[in-house]
N, CA, C and O atoms as a MOPAC input file, in Angstrom:
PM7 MOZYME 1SCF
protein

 N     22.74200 1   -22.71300 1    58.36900 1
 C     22.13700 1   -23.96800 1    58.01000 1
 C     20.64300 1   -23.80500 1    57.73800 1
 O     19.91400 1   -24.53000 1    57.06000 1
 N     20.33300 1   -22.64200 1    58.45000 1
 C     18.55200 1   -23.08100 1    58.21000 1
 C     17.91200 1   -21.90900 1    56.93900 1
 O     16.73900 1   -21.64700 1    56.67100 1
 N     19.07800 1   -21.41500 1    56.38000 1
 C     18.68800 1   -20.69500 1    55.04200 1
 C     18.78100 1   -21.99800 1    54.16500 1
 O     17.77900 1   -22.37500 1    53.55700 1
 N     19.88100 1   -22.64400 1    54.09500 1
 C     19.65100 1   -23.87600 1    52.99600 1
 C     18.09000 1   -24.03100 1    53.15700 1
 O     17.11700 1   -23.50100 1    52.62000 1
 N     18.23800 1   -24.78800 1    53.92500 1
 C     16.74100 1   -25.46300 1    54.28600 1
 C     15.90100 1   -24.37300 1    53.69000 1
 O     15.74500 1   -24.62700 1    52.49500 1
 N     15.29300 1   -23.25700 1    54.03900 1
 C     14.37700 1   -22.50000 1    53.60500 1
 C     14.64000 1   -22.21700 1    52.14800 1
 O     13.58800 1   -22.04800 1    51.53300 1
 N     15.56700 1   -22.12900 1    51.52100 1
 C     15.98500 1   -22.05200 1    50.26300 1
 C     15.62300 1   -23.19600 1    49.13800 1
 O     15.25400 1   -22.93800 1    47.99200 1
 N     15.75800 1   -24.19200 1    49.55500 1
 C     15.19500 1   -25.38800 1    49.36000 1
 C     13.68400 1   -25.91600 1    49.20100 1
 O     13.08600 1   -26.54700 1    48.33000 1
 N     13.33700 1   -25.34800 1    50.48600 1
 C     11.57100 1   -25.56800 1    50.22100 1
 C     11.42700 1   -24.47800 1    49.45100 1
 O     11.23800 1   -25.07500 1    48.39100 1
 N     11.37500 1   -23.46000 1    49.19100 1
 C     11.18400 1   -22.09100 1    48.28800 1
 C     11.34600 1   -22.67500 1    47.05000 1
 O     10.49200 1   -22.44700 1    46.19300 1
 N     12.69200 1   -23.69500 1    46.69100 1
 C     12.93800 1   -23.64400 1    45.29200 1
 C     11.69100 1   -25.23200 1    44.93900 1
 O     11.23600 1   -25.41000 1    43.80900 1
 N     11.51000 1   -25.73500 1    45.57100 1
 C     10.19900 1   -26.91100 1    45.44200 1
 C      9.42300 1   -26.30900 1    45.35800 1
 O      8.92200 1   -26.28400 1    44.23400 1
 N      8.78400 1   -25.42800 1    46.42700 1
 C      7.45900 1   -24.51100 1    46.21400 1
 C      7.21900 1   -24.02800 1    44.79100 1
 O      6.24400 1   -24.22900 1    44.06600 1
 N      7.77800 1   -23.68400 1    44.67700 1
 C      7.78100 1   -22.82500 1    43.13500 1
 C      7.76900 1   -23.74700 1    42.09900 1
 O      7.23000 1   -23.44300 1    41.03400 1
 N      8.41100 1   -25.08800 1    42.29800 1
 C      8.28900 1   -26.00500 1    41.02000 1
 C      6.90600 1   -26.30800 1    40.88000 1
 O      6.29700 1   -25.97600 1    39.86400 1
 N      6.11000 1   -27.19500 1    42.25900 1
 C      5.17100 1   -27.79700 1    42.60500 1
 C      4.21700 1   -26.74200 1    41.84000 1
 O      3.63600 1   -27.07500 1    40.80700 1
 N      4.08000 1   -25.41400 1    42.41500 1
 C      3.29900 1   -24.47600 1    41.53500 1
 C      3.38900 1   -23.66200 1    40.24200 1
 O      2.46500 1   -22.90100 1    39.95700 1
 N      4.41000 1   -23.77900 1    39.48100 1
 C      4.52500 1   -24.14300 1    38.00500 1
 C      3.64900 1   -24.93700 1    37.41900 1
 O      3.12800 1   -24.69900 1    36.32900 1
 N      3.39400 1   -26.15900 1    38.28200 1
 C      2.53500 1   -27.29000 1    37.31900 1
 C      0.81500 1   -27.55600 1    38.28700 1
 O      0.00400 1   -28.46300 1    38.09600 1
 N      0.73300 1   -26.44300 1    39.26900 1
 C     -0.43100 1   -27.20000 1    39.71000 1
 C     -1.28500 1   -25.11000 1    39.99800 1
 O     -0.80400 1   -24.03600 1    40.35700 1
 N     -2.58900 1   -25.56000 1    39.59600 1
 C     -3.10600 1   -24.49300 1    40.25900 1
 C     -4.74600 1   -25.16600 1    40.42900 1
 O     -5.20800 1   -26.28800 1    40.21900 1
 N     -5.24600 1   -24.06700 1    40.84200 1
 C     -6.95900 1   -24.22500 1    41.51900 1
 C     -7.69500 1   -23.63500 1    41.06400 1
 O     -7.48400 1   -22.42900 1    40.92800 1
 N     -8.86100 1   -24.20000 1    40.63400 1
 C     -9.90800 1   -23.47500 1    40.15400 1
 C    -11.21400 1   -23.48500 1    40.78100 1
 O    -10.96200 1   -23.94400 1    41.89500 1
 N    -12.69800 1   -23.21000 1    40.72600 1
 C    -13.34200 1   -23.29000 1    41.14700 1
 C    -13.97400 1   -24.41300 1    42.09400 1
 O    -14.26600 1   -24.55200 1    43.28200 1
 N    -14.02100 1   -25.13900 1    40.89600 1
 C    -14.52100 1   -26.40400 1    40.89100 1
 C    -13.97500 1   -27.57000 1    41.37600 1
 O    -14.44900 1   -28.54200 1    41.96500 1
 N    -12.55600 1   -27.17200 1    40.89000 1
 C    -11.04100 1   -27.90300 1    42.02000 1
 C    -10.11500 1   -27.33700 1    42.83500 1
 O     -8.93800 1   -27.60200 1    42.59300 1
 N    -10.36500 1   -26.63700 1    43.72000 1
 C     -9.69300 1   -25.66100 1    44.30500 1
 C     -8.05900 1   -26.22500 1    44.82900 1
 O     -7.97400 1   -27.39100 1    45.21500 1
 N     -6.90600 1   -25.41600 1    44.81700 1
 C     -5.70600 1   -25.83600 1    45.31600 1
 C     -5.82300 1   -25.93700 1    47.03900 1
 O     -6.04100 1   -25.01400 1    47.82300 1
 N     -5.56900 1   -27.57700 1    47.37000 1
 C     -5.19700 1   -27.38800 1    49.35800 1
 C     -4.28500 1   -27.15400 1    49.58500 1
 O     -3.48900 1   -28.08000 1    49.42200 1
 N     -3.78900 1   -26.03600 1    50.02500 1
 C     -3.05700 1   -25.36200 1    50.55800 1
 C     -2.29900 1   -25.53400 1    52.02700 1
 O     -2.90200 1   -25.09300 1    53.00500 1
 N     -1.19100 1   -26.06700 1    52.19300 1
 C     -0.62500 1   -26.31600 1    53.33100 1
 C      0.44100 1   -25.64200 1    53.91100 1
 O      1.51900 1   -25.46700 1    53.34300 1
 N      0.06700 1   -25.12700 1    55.42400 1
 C      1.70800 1   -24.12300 1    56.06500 1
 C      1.77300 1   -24.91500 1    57.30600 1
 O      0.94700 1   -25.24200 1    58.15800 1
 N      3.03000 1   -25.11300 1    57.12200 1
 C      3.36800 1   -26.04500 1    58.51700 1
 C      4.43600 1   -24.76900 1    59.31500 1
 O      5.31000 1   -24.01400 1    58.88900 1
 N      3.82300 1   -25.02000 1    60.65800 1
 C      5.12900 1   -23.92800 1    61.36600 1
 C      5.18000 1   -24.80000 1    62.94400 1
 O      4.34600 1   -25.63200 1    63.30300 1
 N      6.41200 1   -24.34000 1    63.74800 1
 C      6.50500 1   -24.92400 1    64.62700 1
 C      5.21000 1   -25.27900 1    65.58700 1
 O      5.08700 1   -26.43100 1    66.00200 1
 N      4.41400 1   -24.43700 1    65.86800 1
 C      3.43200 1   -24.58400 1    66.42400 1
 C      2.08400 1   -24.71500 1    65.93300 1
 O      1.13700 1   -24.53700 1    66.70000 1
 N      1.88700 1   -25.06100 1    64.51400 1
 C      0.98500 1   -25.44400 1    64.23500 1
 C      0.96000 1   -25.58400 1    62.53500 1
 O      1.91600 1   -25.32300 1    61.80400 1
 N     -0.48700 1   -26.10200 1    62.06300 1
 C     -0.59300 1   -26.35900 1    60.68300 1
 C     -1.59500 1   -25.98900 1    60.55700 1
 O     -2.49000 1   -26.16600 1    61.38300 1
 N     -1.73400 1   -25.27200 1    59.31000 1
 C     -2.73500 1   -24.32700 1    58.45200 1
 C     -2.56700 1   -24.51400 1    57.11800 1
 O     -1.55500 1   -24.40100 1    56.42600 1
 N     -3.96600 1   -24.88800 1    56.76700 1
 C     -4.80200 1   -25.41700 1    55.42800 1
 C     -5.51000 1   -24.47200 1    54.87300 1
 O     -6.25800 1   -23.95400 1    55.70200 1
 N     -5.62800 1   -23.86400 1    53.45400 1
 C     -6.37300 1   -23.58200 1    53.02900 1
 C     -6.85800 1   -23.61700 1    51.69200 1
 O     -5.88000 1   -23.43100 1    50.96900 1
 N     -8.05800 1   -23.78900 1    50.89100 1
 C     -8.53000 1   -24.22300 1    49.64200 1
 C     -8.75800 1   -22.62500 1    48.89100 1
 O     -9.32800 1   -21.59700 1    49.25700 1
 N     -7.99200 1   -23.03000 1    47.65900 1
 C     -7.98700 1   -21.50900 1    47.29200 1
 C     -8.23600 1   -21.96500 1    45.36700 1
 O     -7.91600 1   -22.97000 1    44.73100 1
 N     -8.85500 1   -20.83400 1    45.01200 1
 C     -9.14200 1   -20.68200 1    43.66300 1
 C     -8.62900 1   -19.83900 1    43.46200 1
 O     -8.81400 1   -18.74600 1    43.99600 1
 N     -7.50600 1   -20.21800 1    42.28700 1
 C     -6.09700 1   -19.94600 1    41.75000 1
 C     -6.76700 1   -18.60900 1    40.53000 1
 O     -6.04400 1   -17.61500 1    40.45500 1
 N     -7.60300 1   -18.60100 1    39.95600 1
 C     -8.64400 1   -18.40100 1    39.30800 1
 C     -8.82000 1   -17.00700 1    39.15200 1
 O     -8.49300 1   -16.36500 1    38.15400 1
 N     -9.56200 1   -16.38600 1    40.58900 1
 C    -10.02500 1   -15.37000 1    41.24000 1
 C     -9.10200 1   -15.21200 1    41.92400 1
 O     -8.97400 1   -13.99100 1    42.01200 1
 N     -7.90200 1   -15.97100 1    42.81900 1
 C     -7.24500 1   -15.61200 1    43.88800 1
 C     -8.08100 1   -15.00700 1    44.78100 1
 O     -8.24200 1   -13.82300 1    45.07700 1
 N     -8.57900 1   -16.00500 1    45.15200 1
 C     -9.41200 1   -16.10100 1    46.54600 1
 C     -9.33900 1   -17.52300 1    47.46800 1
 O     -9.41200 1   -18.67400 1    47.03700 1
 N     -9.17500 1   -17.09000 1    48.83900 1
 C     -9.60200 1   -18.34900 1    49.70300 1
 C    -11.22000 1   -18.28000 1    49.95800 1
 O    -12.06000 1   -17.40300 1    50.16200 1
 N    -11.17200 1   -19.77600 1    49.82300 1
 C    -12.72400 1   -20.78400 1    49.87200 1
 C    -13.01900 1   -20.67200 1    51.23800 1
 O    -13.83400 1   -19.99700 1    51.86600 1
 N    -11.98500 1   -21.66300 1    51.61200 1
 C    -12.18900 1   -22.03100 1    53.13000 1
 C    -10.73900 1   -22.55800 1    53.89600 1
 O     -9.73600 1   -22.99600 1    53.33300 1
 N    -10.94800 1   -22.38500 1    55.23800 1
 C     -9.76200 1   -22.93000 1    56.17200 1
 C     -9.80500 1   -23.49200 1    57.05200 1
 O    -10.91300 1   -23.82900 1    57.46900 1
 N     -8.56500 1   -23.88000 1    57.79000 1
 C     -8.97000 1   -24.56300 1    58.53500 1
 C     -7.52900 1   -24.67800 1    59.49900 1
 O     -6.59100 1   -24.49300 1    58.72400 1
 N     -7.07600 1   -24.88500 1    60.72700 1
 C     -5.65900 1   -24.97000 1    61.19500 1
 C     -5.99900 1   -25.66100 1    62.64800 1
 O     -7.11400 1   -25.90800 1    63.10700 1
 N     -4.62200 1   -25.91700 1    63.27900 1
 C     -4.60400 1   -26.51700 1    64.76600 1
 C     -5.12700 1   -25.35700 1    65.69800 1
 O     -5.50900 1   -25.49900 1    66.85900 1
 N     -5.08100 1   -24.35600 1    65.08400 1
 C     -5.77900 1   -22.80200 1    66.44900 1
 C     -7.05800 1   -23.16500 1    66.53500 1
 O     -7.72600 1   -23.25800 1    67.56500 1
 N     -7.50400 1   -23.43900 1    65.05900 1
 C     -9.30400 1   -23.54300 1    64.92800 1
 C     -9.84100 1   -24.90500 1    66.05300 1
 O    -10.99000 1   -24.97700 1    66.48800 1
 N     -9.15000 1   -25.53200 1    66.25700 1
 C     -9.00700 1   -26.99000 1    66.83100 1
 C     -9.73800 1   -26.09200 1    68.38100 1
 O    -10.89300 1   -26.08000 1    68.80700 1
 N     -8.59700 1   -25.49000 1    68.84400 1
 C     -8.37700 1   -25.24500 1    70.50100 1
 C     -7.52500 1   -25.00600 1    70.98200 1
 O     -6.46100 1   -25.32200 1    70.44800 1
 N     -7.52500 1   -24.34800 1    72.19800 1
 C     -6.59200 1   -23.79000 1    72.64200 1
 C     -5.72900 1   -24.98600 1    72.46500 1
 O     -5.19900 1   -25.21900 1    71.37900 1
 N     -5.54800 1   -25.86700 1    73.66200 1
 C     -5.04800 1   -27.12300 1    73.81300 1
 C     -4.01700 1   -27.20400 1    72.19000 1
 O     -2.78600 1   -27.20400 1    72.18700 1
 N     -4.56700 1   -27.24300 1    71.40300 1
 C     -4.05100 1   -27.56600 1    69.88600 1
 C     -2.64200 1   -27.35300 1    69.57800 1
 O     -2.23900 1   -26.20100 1    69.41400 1
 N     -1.78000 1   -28.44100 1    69.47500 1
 C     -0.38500 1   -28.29700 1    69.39700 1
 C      0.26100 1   -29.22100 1    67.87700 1
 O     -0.57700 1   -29.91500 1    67.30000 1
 N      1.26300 1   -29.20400 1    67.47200 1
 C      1.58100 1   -30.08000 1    66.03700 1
 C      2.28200 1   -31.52600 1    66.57500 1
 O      3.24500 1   -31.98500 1    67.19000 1
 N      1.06300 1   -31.87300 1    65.87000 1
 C      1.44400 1   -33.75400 1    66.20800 1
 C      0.44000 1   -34.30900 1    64.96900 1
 O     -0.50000 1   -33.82200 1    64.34000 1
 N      1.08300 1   -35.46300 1    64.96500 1
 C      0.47600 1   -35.85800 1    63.73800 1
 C     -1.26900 1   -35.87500 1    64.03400 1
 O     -1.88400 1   -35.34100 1    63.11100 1
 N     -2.10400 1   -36.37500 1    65.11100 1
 C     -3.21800 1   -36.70000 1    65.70000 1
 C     -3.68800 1   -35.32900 1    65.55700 1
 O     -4.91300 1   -35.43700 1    65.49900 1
 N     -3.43000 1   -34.30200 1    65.48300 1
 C     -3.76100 1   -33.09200 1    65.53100 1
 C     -3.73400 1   -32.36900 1    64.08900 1
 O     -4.53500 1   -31.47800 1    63.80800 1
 N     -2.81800 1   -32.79700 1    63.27000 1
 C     -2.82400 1   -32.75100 1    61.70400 1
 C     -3.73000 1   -33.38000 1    60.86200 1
 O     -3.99800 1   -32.93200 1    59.74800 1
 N     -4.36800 1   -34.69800 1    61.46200 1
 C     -4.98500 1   -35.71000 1    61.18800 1
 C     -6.30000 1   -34.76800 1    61.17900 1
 O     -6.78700 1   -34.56400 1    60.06700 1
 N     -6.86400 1   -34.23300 1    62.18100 1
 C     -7.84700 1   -33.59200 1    62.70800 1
 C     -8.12700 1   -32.72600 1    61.71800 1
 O     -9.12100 1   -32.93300 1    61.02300 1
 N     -7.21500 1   -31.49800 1    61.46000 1
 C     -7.48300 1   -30.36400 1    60.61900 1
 C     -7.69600 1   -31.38500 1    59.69900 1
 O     -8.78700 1   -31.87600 1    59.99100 1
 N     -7.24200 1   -31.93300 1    58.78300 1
 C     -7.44200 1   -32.64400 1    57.55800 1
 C     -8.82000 1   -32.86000 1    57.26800 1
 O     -9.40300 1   -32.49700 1    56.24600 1
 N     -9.36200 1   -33.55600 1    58.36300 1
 C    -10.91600 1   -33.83800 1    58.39900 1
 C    -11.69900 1   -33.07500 1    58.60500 1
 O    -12.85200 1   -33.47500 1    58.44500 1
 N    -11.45900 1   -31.18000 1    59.19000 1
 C    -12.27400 1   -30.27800 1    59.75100 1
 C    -12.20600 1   -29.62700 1    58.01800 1
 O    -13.29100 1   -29.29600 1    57.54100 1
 N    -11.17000 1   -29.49400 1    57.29700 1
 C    -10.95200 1   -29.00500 1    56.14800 1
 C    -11.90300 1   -29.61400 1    54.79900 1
 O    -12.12600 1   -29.10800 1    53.69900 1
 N    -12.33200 1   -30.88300 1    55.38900 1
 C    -12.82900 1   -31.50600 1    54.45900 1
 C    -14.31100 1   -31.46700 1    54.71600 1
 O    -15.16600 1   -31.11800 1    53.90200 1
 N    -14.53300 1   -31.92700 1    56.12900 1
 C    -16.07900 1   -31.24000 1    56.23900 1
 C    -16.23800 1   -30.10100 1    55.95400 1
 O    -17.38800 1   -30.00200 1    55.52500 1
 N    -15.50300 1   -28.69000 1    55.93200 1
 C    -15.89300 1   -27.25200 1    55.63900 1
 C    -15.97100 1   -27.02300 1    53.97400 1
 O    -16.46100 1   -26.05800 1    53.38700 1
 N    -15.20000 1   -28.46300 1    53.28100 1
 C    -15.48400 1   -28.39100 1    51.85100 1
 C    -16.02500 1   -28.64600 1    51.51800 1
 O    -16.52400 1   -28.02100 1    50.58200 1
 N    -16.65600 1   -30.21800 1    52.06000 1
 C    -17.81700 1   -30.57000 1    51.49700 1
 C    -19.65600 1   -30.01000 1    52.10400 1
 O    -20.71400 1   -30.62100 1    51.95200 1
 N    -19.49000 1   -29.12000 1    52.55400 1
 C    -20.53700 1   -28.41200 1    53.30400 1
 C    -20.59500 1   -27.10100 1    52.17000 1
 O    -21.61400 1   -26.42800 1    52.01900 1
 N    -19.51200 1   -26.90200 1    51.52200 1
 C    -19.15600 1   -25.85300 1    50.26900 1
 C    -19.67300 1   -26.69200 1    49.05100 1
 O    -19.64700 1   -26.06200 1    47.99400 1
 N    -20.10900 1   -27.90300 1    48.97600 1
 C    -20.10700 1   -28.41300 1    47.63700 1
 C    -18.63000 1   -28.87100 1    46.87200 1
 O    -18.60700 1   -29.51800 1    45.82500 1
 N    -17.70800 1   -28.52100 1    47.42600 1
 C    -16.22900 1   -29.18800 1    46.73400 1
 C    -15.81500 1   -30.52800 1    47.29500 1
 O    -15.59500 1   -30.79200 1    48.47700 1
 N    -15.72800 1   -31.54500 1    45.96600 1
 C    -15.20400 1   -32.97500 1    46.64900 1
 C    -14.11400 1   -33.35200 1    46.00400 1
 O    -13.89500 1   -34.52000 1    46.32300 1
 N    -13.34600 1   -32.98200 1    45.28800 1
 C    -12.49400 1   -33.31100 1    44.74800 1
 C    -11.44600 1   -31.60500 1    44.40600 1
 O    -11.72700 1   -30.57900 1    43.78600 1
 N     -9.88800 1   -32.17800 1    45.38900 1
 C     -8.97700 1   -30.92700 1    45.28300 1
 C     -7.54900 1   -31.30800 1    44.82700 1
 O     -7.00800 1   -32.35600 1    45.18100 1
 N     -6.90900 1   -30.28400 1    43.92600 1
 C     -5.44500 1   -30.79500 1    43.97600 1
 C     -4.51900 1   -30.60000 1    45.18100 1
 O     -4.68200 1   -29.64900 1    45.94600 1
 N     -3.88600 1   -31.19000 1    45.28700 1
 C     -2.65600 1   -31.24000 1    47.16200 1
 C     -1.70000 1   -30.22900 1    46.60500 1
 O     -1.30100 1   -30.27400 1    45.44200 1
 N     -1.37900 1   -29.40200 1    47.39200 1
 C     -0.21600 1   -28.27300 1    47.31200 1
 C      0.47800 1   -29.02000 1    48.37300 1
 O     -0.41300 1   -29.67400 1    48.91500 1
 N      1.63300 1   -29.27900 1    48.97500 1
 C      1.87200 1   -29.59800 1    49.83800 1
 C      3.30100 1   -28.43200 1    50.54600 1
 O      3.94700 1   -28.59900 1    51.58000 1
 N      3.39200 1   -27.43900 1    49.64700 1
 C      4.19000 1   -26.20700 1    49.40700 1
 C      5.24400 1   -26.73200 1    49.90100 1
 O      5.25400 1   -26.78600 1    51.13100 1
 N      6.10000 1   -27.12200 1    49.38400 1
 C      7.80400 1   -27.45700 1    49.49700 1
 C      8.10600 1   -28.83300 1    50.71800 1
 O      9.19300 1   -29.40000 1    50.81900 1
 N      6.95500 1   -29.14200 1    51.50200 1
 C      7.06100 1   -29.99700 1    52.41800 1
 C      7.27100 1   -31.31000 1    52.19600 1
 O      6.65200 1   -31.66000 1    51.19100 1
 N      8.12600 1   -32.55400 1    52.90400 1
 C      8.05500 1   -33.53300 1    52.41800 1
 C      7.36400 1   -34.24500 1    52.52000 1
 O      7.23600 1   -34.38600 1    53.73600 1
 N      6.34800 1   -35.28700 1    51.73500 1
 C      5.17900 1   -35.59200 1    52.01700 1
 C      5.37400 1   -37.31200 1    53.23900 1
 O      5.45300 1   -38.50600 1    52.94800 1
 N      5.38100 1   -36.57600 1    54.55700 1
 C      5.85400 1   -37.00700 1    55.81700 1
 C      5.79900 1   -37.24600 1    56.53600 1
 O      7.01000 1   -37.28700 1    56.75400 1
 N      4.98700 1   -37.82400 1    58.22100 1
 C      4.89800 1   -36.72800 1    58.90100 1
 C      3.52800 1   -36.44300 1    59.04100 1
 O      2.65100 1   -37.24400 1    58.71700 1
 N      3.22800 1   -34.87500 1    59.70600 1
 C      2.66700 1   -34.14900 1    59.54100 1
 C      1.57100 1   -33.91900 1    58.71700 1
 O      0.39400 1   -33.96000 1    59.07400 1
 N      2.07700 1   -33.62600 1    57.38000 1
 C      1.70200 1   -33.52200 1    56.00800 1
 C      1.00900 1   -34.56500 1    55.54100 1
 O     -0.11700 1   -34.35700 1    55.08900 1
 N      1.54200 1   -35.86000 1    55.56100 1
 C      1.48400 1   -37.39400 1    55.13100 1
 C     -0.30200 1   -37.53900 1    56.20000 1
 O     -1.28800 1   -38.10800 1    55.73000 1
 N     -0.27300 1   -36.83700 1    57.70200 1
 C     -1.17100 1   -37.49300 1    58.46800 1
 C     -2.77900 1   -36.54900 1    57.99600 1
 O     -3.98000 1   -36.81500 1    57.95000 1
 N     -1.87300 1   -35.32600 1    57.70800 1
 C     -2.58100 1   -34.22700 1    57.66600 1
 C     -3.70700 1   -34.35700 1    55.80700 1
 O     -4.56000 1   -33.55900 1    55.41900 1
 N     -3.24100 1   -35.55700 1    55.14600 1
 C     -3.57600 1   -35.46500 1    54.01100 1
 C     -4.32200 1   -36.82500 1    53.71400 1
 O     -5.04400 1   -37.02500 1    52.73700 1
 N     -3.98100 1   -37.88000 1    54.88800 1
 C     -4.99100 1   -38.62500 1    55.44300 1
 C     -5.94000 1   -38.55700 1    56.05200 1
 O     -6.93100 1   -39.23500 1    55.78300 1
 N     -5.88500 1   -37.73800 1    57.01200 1
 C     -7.48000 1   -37.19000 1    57.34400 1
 C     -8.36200 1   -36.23400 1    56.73500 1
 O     -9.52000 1   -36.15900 1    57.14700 1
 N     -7.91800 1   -35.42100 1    55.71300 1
 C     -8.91800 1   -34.97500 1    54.63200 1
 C     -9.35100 1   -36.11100 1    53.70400 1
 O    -10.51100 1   -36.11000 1    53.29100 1
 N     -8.32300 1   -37.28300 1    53.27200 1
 C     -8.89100 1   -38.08100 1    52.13700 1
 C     -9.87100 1   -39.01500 1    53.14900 1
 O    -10.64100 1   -39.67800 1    52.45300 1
 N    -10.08200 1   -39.28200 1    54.75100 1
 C    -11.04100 1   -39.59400 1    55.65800 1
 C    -12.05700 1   -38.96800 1    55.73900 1
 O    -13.10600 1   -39.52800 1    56.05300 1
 N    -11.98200 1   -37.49200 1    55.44200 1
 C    -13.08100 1   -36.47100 1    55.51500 1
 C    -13.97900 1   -36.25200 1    54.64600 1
 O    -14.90500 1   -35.44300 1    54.69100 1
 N    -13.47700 1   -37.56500 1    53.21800 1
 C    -14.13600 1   -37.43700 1    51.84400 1
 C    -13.93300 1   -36.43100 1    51.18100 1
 O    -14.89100 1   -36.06800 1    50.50000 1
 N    -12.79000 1   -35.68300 1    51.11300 1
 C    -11.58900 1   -35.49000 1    49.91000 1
 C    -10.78900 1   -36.56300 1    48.74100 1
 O    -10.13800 1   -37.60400 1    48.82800 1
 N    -11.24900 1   -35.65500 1    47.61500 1
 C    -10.55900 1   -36.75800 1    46.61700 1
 C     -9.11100 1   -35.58200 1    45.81000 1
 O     -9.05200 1   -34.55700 1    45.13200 1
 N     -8.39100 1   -36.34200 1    46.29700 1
 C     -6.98600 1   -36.15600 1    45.59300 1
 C     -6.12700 1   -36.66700 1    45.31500 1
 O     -5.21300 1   -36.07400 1    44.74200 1

């Protein structure tokens, strides 16, 4: 059962990035959700390079996946961008459903003064 599932986000992943990439100036946000945590990062599709990051480890020890804690990175991701000069990014949300997690995690960057 949990190959479907992974098979599934793989075959979204790949659509989503067919039609979206990052460039300098608009870098792709980059999202990995795993049981124990969520990790963001802004990348220029360009150069293939990461900008900047950001996840629930960077948070604290304490730091576990809950939406309040997704919420958080969102906003630590967005101050580390806009301290970079980037205010405006496209959402990767890599195969995830926008949910959740994701959904809280993409509210507190557009709180952090992210435009996407």
């Amino acid at each position: 059962m949990a190959g479907k599932t992974s098979e599934r986000r793989k075959r979204i992943r790949l659509g989503i990035r067919r039609k979206i990439s990052g460039t300098k100036e608009r870098p792709r946000l980059s999202i990995f959700r795993s049981n124990r945590g969520l990790y963001a990062q802004l990348i220029d599709d360009s150069k293939g390079v990461t900008l900047a990051s950001a996840s629930t480890v960077s948070l604290g020890e304490k730091a576990k996946l809950n939406a309040e804690f997704s919420r958080q990175v969102g906003k630590k991701i967005a101050e580390v961008a806009l301290s970079s000069g980037i205010e405006t990014v496209v959402f990767d949300r890599s195969g995830y459903l926008y949910h959740g997690n994701v959904k809280a995690f993409a509210d507190g960057a557009r709180e952090g003064g992210l435009k996407f």
